[in-house]
N, C-alpha and C positions, 0 to 999 in steps of 0.2 A: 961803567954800567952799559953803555952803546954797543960796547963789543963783547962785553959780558952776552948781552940778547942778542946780539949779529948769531954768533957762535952758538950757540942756545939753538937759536931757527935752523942754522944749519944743519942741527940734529936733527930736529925738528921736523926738515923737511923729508930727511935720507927717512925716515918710519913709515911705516904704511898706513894709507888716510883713516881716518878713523878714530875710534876707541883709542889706538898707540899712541895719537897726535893727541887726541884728547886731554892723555891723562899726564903726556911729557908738558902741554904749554900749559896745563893749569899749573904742576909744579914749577916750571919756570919763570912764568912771575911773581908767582907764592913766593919763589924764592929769591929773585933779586928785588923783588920789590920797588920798583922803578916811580913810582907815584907816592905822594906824600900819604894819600887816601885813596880807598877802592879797588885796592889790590888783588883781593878775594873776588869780588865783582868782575874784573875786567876779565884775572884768570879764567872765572869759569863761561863768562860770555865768549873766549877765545873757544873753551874746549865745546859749547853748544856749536860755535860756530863750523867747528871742524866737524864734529858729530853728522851734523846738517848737513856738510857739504858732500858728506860720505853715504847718503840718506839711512843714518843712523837715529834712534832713538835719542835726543837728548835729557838732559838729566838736570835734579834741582838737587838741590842741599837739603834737606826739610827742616827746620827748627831742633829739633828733640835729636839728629844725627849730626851738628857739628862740633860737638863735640869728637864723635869719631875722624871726623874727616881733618880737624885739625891736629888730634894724634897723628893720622896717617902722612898729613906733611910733615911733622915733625920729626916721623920715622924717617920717612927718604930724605930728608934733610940731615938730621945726627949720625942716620945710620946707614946710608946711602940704600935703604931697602926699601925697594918700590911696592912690594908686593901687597903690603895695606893699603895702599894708597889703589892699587890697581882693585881692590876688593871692596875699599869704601865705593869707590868711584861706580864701580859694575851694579853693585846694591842701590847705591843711588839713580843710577840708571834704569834698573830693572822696577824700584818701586815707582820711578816717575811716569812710566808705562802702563800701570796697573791704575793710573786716577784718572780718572773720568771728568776729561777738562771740556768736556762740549758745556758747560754755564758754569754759573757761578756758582749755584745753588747744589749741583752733583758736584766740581770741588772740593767744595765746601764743605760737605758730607763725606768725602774722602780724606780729607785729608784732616778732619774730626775723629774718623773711626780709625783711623792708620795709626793713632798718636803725635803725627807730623808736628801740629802747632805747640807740643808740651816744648817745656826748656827743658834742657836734659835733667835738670837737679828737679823739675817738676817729674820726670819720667821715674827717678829713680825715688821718688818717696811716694809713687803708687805703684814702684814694682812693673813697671812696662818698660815695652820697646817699641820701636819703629814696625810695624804690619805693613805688611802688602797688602793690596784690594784680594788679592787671588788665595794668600793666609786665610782671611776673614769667610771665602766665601766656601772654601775646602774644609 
């Protein structure tokens, strides 16, 4: 596993900072899985962290989308095809842009009207999906 992610980072690093780094070290511990627990967690705190250090927008998962985004590992993992994953991930990005995190109470309300806190089996028996703040207001 040590050299599994030695070799991992060294791709890792060769990418350009960012979104690329992002969305290669969230897959990469998605995929070796190195920790009993918290895999998902660590992965996407690596990819915020790169985001960040790129002064990139960072991104969340929302409730009602992980379902897609665990399709989207599973694709580049079975099928070596990145390209959901690079599309979950950009959507994820781009709606976690559009919520209004100055309190708790405008969150709150974003991420109420977005659909975010539904489970996906709650989204699909009222027929929704994941909105952006900028859907909603367009």
């Amino acid at each position: 596993m040590r050299g599994t992610l030695r070799r991992g980072f060294e791709r890792h690093d060769a990418l350009r900072p960012g979104f690329a780094r992002a969305v290669f070290a969230t897959f990469l511990v998605a995929e070796v899985h190195p920790f009993s627990d918290g895999n998902g967690r660590v992965a996407r705190a690596l990819a915020n962290a790169e985001l960040s250090a790129a002064g990139q927008q960072r991104l969340m998962i929302p409730i009602v989308y992980r379902d897609d985004y665990l399709q989207a590992l599973l694709a580049m993992s079975g099928l070596a095809s990145p390209q959901a994953l690079i599309k979950v991930l950009d959507r994820a990005q781009e709606w976690t842009s559009g919520v209004d995190w100055s309190s708790l109470a405008s969150a709150q309300a974003d991420l109420e009207r977005t659909n975010a806190l539904l489970t996906p089996t709650e989204a699909e028996e009222r027929g929704v999906i994941l909105r952006s703040v900028g859907e909603l207001a367009g």
